[in-house]
C-alpha positions in Angstrom: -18.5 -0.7 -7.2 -19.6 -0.4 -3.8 -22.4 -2.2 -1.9 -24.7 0.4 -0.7 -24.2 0.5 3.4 -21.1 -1.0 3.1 -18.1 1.3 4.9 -15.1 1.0 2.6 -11.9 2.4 4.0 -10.2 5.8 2.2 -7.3 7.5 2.1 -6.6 10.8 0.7 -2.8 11.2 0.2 -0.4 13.7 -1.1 2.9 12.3 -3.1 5.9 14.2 -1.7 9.3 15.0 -3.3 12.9 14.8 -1.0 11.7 18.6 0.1 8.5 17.9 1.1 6.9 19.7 -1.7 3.8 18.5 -3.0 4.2 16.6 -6.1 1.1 16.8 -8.9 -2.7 16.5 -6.9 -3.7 14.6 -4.0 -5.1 11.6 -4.4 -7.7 9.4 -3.2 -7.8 5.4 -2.8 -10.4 3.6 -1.7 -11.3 -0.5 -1.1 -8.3 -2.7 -1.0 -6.0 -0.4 -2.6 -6.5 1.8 0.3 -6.3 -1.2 2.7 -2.7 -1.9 0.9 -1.7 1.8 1.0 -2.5 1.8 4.5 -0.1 -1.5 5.3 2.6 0.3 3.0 2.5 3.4 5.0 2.2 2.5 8.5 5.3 -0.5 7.2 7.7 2.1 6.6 10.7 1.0 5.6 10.5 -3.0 6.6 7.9 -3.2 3.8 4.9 -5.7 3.7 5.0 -9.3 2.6 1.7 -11.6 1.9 2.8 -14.0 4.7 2.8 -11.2 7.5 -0.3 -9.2 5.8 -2.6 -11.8 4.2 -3.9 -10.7 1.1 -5.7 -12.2 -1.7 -4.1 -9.9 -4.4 -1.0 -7.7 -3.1 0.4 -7.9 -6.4 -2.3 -6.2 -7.9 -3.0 -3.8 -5.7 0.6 -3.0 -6.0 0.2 -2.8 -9.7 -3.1 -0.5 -9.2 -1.4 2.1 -6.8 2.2 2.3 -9.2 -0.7 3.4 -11.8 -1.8 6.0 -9.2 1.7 7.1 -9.4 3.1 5.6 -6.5 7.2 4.1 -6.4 6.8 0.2 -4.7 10.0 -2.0 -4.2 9.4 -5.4 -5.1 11.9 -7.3 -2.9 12.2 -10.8 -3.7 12.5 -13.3 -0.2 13.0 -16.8 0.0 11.3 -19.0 2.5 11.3 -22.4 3.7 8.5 -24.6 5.6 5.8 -27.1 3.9 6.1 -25.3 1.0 9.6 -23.6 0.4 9.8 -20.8 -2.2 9.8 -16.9 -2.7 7.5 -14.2 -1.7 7.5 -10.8 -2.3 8.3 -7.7 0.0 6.7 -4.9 -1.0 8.6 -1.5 0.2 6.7 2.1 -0.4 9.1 4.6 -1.8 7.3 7.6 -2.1 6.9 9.7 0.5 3.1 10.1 1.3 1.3 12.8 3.7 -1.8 11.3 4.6 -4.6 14.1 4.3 -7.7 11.7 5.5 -7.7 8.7 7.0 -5.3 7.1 9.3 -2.6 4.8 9.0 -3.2 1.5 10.7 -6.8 2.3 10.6 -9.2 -0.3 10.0 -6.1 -2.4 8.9 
């Protein structure tokens, strides 16, 4: 839900195929799954982690636009500092034509 007033950013995409056909119905994302789109997008092929693109949920917004139909790369990354581990790159595979909205808008 929405607060009423409250501008949410949007994207209206169209999935593509390798000859930039149109592939099923454009769709529409809005909130944080359009704020994660948007990173993905304007990314390319580097991809977006959590530590360069703070997040609270990246995972599920990930999960929430592969639902929409779109193919993410999970890339697993180690790092070191206070707290050594792994972190996720997340690389969009589909190739997007954005209808509305603009990449690196409001990002």
């Amino acid at each position: 839900m929405t607060k009423a007033g409250r501008a949410q950013l949007s994207l209206r995409v169209q999935i593509l195929d390798d000859k930039e056909e149109p592939v099923g119905l454009p769709i529409t994302v809005v909130g944080r799954e359009a704020w994660a789109l948007n990173h993905l997008v304007s990314a390319g092929e580097r991809g977006c982690t959590p530590i360069d693109q703070p997040g609270p949920r990246w995972s599920h917004y990930t999960w929430k636009l592969r639902g929409y139909g779109f193919a993410i790369e999970t890339i697993h990354e180690k790092h070191g500092g206070p707290f050594p581990g792994t972190h996720a790159r997340y690389r969009l595979g589909s190739k997007v034509s954005v209808l509305t909205g603009t990449p690196g808008e409001a990002a």
